[in-house]
N, C-alpha and C positions, 0 to 999 in steps of 0.2 A: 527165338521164342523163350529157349532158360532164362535169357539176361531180362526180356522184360517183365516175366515172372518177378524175377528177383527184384528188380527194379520199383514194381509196385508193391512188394513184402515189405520192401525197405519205408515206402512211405508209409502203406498203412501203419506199421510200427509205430514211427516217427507220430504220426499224428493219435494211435492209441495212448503212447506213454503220454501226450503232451494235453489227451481229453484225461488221462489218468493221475496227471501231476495236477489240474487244474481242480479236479474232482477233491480231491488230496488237501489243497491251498485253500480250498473254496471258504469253510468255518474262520481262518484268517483275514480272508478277503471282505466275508461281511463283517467280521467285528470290526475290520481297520476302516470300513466305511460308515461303519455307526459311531466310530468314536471320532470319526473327522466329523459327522452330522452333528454330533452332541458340540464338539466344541467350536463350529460353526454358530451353532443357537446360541452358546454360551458369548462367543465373541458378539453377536448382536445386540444382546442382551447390555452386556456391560459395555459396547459403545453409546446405547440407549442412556443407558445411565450417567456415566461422566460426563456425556455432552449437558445432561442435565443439571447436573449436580454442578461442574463448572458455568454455569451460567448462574446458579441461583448464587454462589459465590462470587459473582462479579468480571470471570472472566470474559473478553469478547468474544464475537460472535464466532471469527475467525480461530483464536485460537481452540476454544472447546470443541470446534468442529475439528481439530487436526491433532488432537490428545485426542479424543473420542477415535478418531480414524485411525491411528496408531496403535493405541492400546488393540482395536478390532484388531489390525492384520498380525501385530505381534500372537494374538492367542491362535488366530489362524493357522501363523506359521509352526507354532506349537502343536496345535491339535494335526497338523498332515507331518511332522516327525514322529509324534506317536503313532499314526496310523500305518504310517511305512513300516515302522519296527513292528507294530502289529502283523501286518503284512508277512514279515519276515525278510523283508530289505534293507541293508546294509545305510542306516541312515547316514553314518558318517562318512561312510565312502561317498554317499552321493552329494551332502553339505559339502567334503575337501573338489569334488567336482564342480560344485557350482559357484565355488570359493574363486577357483582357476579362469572360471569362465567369466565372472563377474569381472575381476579386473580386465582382462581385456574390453568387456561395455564400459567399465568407468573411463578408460580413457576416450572412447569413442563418443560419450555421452560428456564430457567434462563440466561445457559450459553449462548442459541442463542441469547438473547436478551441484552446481554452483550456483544456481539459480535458486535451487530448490532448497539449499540449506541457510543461503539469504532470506529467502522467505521464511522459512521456519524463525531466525533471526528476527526479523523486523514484525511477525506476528505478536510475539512472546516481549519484544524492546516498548512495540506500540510509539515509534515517534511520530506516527498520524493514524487516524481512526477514517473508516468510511464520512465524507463530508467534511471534513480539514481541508482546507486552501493552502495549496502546498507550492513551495518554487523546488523544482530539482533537474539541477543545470539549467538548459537553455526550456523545461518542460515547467510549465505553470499554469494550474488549476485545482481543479476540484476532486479529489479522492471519492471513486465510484465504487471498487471494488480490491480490497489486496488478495491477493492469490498467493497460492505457496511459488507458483513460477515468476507469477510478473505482477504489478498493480498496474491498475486501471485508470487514467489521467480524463477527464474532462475539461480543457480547455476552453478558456474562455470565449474564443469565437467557437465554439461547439464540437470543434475537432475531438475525437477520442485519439489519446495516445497508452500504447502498450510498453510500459517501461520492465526491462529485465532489473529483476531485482536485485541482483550482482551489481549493479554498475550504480544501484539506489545506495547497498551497503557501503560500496567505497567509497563515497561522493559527500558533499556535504547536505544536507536539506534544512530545507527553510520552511517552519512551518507559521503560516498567518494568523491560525485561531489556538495554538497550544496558551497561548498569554492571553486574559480578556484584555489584557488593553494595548490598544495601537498606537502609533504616534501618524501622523498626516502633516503634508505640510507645504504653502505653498509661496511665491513669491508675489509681491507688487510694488511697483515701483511711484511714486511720490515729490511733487515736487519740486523744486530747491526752495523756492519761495513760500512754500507753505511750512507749519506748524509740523513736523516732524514727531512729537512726543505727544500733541494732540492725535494724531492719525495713527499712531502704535496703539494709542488708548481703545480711538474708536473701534479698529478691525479687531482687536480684542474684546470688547464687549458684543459688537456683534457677533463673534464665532459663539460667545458663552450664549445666547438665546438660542443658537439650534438645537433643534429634538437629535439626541443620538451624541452631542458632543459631552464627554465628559465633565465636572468641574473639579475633579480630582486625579491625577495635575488639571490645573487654570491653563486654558487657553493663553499661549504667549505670540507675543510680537515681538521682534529685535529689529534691529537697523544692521543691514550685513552688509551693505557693501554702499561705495559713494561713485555711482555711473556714469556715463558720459551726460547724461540726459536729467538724470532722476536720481532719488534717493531709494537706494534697494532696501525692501525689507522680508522679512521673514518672517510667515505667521505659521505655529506649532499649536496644534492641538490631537485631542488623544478621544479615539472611538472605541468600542467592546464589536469587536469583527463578528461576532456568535450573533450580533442582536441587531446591526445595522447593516445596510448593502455600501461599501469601499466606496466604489466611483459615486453614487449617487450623492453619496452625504460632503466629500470632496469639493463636489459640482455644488452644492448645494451654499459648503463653506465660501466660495470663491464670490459664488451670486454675492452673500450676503454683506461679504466683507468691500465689496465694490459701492453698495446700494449704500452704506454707511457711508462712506468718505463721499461720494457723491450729496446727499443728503448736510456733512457736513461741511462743504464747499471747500474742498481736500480735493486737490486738481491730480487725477492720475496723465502724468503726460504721455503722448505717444514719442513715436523718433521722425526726426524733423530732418529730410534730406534736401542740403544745397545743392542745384547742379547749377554751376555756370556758362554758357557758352564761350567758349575761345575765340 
């Protein structure tokens, strides 16, 4: 019966000194919640604002969304240090704590974190914008969205691909629309018996009347190669990819460049197989 007297003295104590030290803390405890409140509003505030502010400046969409989001958790992180210390908690003991603990996630998290400072990279570099046509490695399309972890690939038969942005930064990329002008180019074969410098002439005047085809550089034709069948040539001409669609105006060069030599009785040959019987 003494012991469990004493047993519940001992708690009640326990839990008086621990309503008594709370009682005590408590004026620390709401200042260190109003001054994380304040610089909670404040961190809102001034994400508000540079996201704004960097856009009227010109930066994109991306990056001032990720200064904006930055600057916020930095004050953040500020305002709940002061608050601790308000508190009366040992800020830097628990920062050298979470210092300890951190590396150990960093290794655990590596690849994400390598992701994530590539992205920052390729935001702030910009070597393609949301709607750039992009080749990166065996991945080619359409930039839908970049992300601080990974961009977004719409490929041309409609597939979405998720590229990590680690593997974007060390790689090389090709980007189709950073240049307005493109080069296109395609083959046809001619001939022996026909006018050869007549038929460079003609598929070069006819690429220069397509809508969409530049005349600065001029539409060119060469003679590349002498075939078993024909005479190969090579017709070069240069698009603005921002303002025409690729394949169509290609398809379109190919029509017009055939309908020409046709028209001017310029014989495109086909391949002619002997088979003998034994």
């Amino acid at each position: 019966m003494i012991v469990r007297n004493m047993t519940a003295n001992l708690i009640l104590d326990s839990l008086r000194n621990l309503w008594e030290g709370f009682i005590t803390r408590l004026p620390s405890l709401v200042t260190g919640l109003l001054a994380f409140a304040f610089f909670y509003l404040v961190a809102r505030v001034v994400r508000y604002l540079a996201r704004k502010s960097l856009r009227r400046m010109g930066a994109s969409e991306h990056a001032a969304r990720l200064i904006s989001r930055l600057s916020s958790i930095a004050i953040m992180v500020l305002g709940a240090l002061v608050a601790l210390g308000v508190m009366g908690i040992n800020a830097g003991a628990l920062v050298a704590s979470l210092g300890l603990i951190s590396v150990g996630i960093g290794f655990a998290l590596k690849d994400i974190i390598e992701n994530f400072l590539a992205g920052i990279i390729l935001i702030f570099q910009r070597p393609f914008v949301v709607g750039d046509v992009v080749c990166l490695g065996s991945v080619e399309g359409t930039v839908e969205d970049v992300r601080v972890r990974d961009t977004i690939i719409r490929m041309y038969d409609g597939r979405q691909v998720f590229v990590p942005n680690s593997s974007i930064f060390s790689a090389a990329v090709i980007n189709n629309n950073r240049n307005r002008r493109r080069r296109l180019d395609f083959e046809v074969g001619v001939s022996y018996s026909g006018d050869v410098s007549t038929a460079m002439r003609v598929a070069a005047q006819a690429l220069s009347r397509i809508d969409g085809v530049l005349h600065d550089p001029a539409p060119l034709v060469v003679t590349e190669k002498l075939g078993e069948g024909c005479v190969g040539l090579k017709a070069y001409f240069w698009v603005d990819p921002n303002t025409v669609n690729i394949l169509e105006t290609k398809s379109t060069a190919i029509t017009a460049a055939k309908q020409a030599l046709d028209e001017a009785g310029i014989e495109i040959p086909f391949p002619i197989v002997t088979v003998k019987q034994a």
